[in-house]
N, C-alpha and C positions, 0 to 999 in steps of 0.2 A: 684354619680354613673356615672353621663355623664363622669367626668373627667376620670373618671377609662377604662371606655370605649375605651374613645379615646387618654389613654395612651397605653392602650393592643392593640389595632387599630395601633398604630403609633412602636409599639414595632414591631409589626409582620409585618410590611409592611418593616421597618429595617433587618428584619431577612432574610426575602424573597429578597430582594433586594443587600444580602451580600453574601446569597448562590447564586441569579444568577450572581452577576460577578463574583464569583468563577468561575462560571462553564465557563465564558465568557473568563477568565483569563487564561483557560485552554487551551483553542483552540488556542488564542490567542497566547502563549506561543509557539508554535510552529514555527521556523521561515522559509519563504518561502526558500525553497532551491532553484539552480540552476539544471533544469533538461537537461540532456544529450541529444542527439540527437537521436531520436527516431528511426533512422533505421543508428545508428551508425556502422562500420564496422572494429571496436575495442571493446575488453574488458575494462571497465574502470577500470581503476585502483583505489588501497587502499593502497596510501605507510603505512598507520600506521600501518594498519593491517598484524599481524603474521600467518599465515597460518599454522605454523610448532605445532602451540600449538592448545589445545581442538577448535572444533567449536565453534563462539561466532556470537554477534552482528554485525552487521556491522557500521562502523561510522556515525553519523548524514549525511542525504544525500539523494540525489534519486540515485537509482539503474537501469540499465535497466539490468529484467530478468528477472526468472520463479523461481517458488515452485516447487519444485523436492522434498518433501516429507513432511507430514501433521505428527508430531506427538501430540496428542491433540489438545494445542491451538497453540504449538510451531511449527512455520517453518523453515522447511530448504529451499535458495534460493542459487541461482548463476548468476554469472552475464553471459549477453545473449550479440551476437552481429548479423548483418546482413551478411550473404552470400550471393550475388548475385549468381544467377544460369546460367547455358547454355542454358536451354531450357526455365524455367520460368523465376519469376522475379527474384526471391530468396527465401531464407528459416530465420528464427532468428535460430540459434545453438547455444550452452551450449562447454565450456570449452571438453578439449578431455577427453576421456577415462584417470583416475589414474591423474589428473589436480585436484589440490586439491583446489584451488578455490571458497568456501563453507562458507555462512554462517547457523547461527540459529539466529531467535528472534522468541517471541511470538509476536503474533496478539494482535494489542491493542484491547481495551473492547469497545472502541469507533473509530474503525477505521473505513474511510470511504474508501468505495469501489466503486470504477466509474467503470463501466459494460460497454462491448461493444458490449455485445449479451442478454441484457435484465437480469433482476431478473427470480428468478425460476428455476425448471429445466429444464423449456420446450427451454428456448433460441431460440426462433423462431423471434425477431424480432432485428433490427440492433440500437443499440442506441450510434452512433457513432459523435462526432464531425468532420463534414466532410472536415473541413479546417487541421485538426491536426492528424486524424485518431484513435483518443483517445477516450475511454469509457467516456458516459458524462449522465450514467443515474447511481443515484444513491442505492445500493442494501445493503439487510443486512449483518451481520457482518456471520451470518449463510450460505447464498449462496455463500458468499466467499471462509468459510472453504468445503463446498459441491463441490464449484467448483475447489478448490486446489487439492481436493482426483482424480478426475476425468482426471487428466493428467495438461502436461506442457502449460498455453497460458502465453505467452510475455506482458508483465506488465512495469510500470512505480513504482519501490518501493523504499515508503517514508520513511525513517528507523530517530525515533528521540527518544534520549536517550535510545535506546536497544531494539527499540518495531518497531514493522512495525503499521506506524500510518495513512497509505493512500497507496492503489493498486491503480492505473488505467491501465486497460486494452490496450492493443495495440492490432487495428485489423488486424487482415491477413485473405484474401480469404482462 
């Protein structure tokens, strides 16, 4: 009876130990990209990408830009760049008017979302990395899509294998 025990014991402690590197293997799996310059004053480019054909994914990579429309779990983004101003600093702005410049991916199921105005709806408090000016507090996969319906804010987007798999937020006054 012990033997059996601590065959079923050692069975399951195998099993549990092969689903967590799975899941380890998952994240893992993902490779750091090279991220843009965060108040660049260009559009990045996508030579691969066809514009001429259906909206799609956008290539492995970070993006700087915004969600400009939430349908389900699927988003539409574009890429964003810096305008310095006359009077202020500047603004981030989206490609012109009929600039077809567009993608879609769905939200992955475990995307992580680095916030620069807190979880919730209330957004009242700053949770910003103040060396980089990036979201550094981390929110659910739900505040994300709450905060994508709510209007355009400037983002760092992680796009891997046709999914957006990491937002962080860019903060602007």
């Amino acid at each position: 009876m012990k033997t059996l025990t601590r065959s079923l014991l050692a069975t399951g402690a195998a099993a549990a130990m092969i689903l967590t590197s799975g899941a380890a293997a998952d994240a893992a799996a993902i490779p750091k990209y090279k991220a843009p310059k965060i108040f660049g004053t260009s559009f990045q480019a996508d030579p691969k990408h066809d514009f001429t054909k259906r909206i799609r994914p956008r290539h492995n990579g970070v993006l700087r830009g915004w969600i400009t429309y939430l349908r389900g779990s699927v988003a539409e983004y574009e890429p964003i760049k810096w305008k310095k101003g006359k009077v202020t600093e500047g603004q981030f702005v989206g490609p012109a008017e009929g600039d077809v410049r567009a993608y879609a991916s769905p939200i992955a199921k475990d995307v992580v979302f680095l916030s620069a105005l807190g979880c919730g709806s209330k957004m009242t408090s700053l949770t910003v990395d103040r060396r980089t000016g990036l979201g550094s507090k981390r929110c659910s996969r739900a505040d994300l899509i709450k905060r994508s319906k709510d209007g355009r804010r400037p983002a760092l987007i992680t796009v891997h294998q046709g999914k957006i798999v990491k937002l962080q937020e860019i903060f602007t006054p």
